[in-house]
C-alpha positions in Angstrom: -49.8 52.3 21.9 -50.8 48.5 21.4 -48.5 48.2 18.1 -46.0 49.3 20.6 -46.6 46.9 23.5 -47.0 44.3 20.5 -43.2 45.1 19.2 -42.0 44.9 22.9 -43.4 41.5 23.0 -41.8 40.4 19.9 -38.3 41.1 20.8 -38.0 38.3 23.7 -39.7 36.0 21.1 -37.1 37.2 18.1 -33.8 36.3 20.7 -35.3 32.9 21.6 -35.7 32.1 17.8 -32.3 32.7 17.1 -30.2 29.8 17.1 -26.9 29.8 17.7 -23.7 28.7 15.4 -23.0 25.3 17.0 -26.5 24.5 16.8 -26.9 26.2 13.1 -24.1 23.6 12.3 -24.9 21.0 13.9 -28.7 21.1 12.0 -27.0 21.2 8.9 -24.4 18.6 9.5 -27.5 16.6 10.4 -29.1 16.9 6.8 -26.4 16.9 5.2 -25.8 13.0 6.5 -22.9 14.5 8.2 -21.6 16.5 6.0 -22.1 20.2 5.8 -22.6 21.9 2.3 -20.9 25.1 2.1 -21.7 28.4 0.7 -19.4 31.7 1.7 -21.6 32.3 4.4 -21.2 29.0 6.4 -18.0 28.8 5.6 -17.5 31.8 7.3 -19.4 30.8 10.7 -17.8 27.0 10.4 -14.2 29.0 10.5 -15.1 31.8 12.9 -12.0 33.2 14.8 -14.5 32.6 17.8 -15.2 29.1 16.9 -15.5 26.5 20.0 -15.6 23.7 17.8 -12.8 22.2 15.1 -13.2 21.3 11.4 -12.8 19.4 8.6 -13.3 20.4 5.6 -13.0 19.6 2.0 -12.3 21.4 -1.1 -13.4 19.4 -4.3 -14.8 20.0 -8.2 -17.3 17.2 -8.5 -19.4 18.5 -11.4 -18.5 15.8 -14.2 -17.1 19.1 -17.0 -14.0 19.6 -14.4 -13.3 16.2 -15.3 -11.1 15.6 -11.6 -11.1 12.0 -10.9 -9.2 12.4 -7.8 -12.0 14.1 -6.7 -14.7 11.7 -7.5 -11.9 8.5 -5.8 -11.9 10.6 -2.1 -15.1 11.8 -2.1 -16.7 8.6 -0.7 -14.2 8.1 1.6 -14.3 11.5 2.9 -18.3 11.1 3.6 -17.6 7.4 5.3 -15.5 9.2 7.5 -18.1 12.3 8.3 -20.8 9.5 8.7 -18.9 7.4 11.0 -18.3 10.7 13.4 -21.7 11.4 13.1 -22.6 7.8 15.6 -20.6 9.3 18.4 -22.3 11.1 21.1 -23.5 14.4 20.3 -21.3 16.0 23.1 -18.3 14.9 21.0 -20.1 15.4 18.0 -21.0 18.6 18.0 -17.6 19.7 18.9 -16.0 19.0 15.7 -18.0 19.0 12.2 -17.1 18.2 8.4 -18.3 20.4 5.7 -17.3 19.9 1.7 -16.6 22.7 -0.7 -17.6 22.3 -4.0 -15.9 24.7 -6.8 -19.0 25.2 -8.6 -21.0 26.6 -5.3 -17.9 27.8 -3.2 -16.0 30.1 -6.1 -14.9 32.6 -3.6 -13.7 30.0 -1.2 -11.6 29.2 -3.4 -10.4 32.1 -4.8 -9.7 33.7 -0.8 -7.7 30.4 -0.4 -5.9 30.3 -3.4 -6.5 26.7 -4.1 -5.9 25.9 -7.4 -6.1 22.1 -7.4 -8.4 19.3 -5.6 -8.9 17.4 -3.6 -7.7 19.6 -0.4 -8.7 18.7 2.8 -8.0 21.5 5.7 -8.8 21.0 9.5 -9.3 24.5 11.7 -8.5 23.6 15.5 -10.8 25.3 18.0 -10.0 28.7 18.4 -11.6 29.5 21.8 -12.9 27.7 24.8 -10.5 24.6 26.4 -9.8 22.8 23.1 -8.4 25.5 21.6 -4.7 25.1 20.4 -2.2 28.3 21.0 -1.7 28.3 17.2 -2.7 30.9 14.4 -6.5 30.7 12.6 -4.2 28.6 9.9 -5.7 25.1 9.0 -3.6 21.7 9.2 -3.6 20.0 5.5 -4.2 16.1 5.1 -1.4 14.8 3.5 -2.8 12.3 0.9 0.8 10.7 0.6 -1.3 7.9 2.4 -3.7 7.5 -0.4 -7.5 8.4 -1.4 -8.6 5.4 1.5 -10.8 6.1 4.3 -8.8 4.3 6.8 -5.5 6.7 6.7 -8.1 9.5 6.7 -9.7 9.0 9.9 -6.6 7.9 11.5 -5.2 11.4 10.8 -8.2 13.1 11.3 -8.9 11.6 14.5 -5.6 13.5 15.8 -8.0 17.0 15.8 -11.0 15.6 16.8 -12.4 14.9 20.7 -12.4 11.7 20.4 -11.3 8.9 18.0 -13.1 8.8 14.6 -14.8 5.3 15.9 -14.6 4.2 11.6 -14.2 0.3 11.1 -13.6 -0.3 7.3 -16.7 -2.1 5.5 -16.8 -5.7 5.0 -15.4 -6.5 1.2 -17.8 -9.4 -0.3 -16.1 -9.5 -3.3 -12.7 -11.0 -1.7 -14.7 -13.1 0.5 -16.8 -14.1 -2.7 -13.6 -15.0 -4.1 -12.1 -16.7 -1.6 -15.3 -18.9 -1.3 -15.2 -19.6 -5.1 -11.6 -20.4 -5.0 -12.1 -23.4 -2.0 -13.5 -25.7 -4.5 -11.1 -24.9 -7.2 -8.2 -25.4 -4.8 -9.9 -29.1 -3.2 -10.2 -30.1 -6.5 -6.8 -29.3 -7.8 -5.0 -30.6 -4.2 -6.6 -34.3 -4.8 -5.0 -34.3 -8.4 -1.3 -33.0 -7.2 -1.3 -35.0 -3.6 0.3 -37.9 -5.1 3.1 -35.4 -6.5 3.3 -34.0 -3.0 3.5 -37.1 -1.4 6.4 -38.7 -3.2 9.7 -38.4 -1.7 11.4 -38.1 -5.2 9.9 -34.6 -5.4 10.9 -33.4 -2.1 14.0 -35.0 -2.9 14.5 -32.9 -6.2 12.6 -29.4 -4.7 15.4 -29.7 -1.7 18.8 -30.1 -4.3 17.3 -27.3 -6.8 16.8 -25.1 -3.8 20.2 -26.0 -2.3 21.9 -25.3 -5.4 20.3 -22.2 -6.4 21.2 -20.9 -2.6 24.9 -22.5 -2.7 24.9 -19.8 -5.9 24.5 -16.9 -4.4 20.6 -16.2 -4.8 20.4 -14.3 -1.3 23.6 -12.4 -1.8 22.0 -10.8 -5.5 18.7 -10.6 -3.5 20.0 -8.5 -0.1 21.9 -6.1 -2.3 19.2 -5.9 -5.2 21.8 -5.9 -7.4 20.8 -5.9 -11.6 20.2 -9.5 -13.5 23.0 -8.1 -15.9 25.8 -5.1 -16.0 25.0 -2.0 -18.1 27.2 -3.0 -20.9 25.0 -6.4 -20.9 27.6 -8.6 -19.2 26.4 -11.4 -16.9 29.6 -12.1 -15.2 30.7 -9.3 -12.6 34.4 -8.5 -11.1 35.6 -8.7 -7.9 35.1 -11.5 -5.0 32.5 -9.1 -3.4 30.0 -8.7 -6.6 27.6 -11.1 -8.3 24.7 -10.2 -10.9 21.4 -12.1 -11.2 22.6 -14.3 -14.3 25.6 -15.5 -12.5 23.2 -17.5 -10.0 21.6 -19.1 -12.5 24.9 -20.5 -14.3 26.4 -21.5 -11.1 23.8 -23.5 -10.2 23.4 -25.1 -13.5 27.1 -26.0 -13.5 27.3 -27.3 -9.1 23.8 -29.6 -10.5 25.9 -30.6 -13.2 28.8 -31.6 -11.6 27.1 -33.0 -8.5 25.1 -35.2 -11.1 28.0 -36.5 -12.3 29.5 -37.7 -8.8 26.5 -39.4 -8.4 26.7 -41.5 -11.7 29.7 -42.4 -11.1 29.5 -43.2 -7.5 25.8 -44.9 -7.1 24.3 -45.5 -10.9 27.7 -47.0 -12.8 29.3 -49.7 -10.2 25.7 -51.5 -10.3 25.6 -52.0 -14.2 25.6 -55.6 -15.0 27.0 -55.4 -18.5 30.7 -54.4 -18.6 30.6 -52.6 -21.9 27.8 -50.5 -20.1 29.7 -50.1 -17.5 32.6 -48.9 -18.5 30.9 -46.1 -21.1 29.6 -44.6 -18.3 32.6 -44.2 -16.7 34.2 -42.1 -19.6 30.8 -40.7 -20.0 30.8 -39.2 -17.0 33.9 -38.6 -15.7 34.2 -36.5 -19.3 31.4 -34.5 -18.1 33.6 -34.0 -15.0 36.3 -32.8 -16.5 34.9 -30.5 -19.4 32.5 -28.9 -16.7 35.0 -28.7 -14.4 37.1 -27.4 -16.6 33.8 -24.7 -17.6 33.7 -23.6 -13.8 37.7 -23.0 -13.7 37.2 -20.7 -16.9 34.6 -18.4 -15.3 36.3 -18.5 -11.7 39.4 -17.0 -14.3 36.8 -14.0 -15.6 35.5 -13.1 -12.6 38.7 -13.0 -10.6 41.2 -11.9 -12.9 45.0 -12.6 -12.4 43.9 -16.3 -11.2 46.8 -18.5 -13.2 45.5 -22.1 -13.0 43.3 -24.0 -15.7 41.9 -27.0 -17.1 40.9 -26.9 -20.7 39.6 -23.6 -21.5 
């Protein structure tokens, strides 16, 4: 009779013990830093057809023999992303949980999924309750086409969850110790080359060399990302419509040349005092004229066949 009246006591006692799934999870996600550790058993409550709540989860092979270095490059952004859900409030937070799968203690996860490779990353959407999505108990895959970072991860992640993933990328101190180091370096190197930049020869210079190489054709090769040279390694291509790479670099040479010569002739040679001096640079340069001249007709004649006219060449 008391054992009896003992047992009856036992069974309200028993029923108050028992915890139920959300909170089950939500203890583990808690000592897990987040993250839930799953065995075949948990990974059947996390992906209950009855589940309230959404998931993430993650299928990896961390143990060092499987040798997956994709793994090992996601897995720390996976848990940055399960950490930074696990700040938000727990109303939000225990609606939505992250768990990881690891081969060597999930086998049969596995297998039942037929997942062969990893990293995988599958979210389950509530299945019940007013978050639940009219869809079947089939998980949406990440796509990693955005890369192994955290940032794309949350950002696609947070699509599934109640609220945004609040993560905020951490602060890099090695491109800020860089930068730092570099100040000095870059004072130090500006009070040798201010001189350079202040004389108005080399802005003078930088502006022609940029004028020519533009006049050429740079950003007609450069819009149409056309090759340096053809296939059958010439530079020079047909048609009024087509340029390659090498072409630019010729023309230019050869306006620069010509335009040099102008100038002699027209600035440098009528203020030479000697005569003799004088009048070599005239032939000098108007030679110069001619046979490059005489160059530019030539490859105006390749390019465009049929043209009739010439110089020299």
């Amino acid at each position: 009779m008391l054992r009896s009246l003992l047992a009856l006591l036992c069974i309200p006692l028993c029923f108050a013990a028992k915890t139920s799934p959300t909170e089950e999870l939500a203890k583990l996600a808690a000592a897990g830093n987040g993250v839930i550790r799953l065995d075949e058993r948990v990974y059947d409550i996390l992906t209950s057809p009855k589940r309230t709540w959404s998931a993430s989860i993650q299928f990896t092979a961390l143990n060092p023999q499987r040798r997956c270095a994709p793994c090992k490059e996601f897995d720390p952004s996976f848990n940055a992303v399960a950490k930074a859900w696990g700040t938000v409030a727990p109303e939000h937070r225990d609606n939505h949980f992250f768990a990881t799968a690891e081969f060597e203690e999930a086998v049969g996860i596995f297998q039942r999924l037929q997942i062969s490779s990893a990293p995988v990353v599958h979210v389950y959407p509530a299945a019940e309750g007013p978050k639940a999505r009219n869809v079947a108990n089939t998980p949406f895959k990440y796509d990693f086409s955005s890369g192994f970072e955290a940032g794309p991860l949350a950002e696609q992640l947070s699509i599934h969850t109640p609220i945004p993933i609040p993560y905020k990328a951490p602060i890099d101190w090695s491109k800020i110790g860089t930068f730092v180091s570099l100040v000095p370096i870059v004072t130090l190197i500006f009070r040798f080359i201010r001189p350079v930049l202040q004389n108005r020869w080399v802005w003078a210079a930088g502006s022609i060399i940029i004028s020519l190489v533009m006049t050429a054709g740079y950003m007609f090769t450069r819009i149409r990302g056309v090759p340096h040279i053809g296939h059958d390694g010439k530079w020079i291509a047909a048609g009024y419509q087509n340029q390659f790479g090498q072409e630019v670099q010729v023309v230019a040479m050869i306006y620069g040349i010509l335009g040099g010569s102008f100038l002699m002739l027209t600035i440098v040679t009528p203020y030479q005092k000697s005569p003799a001096r004088q009048r070599t640079q005239v032939y000098l340069w108007s030679a110069v004229n001619f046979i490059v001249f005489s160059i530019l007709i030539s490859l105006f004649r390749i390019k465009n066949g049929g043209y009739p006219f010439k110089l020299m060449f």
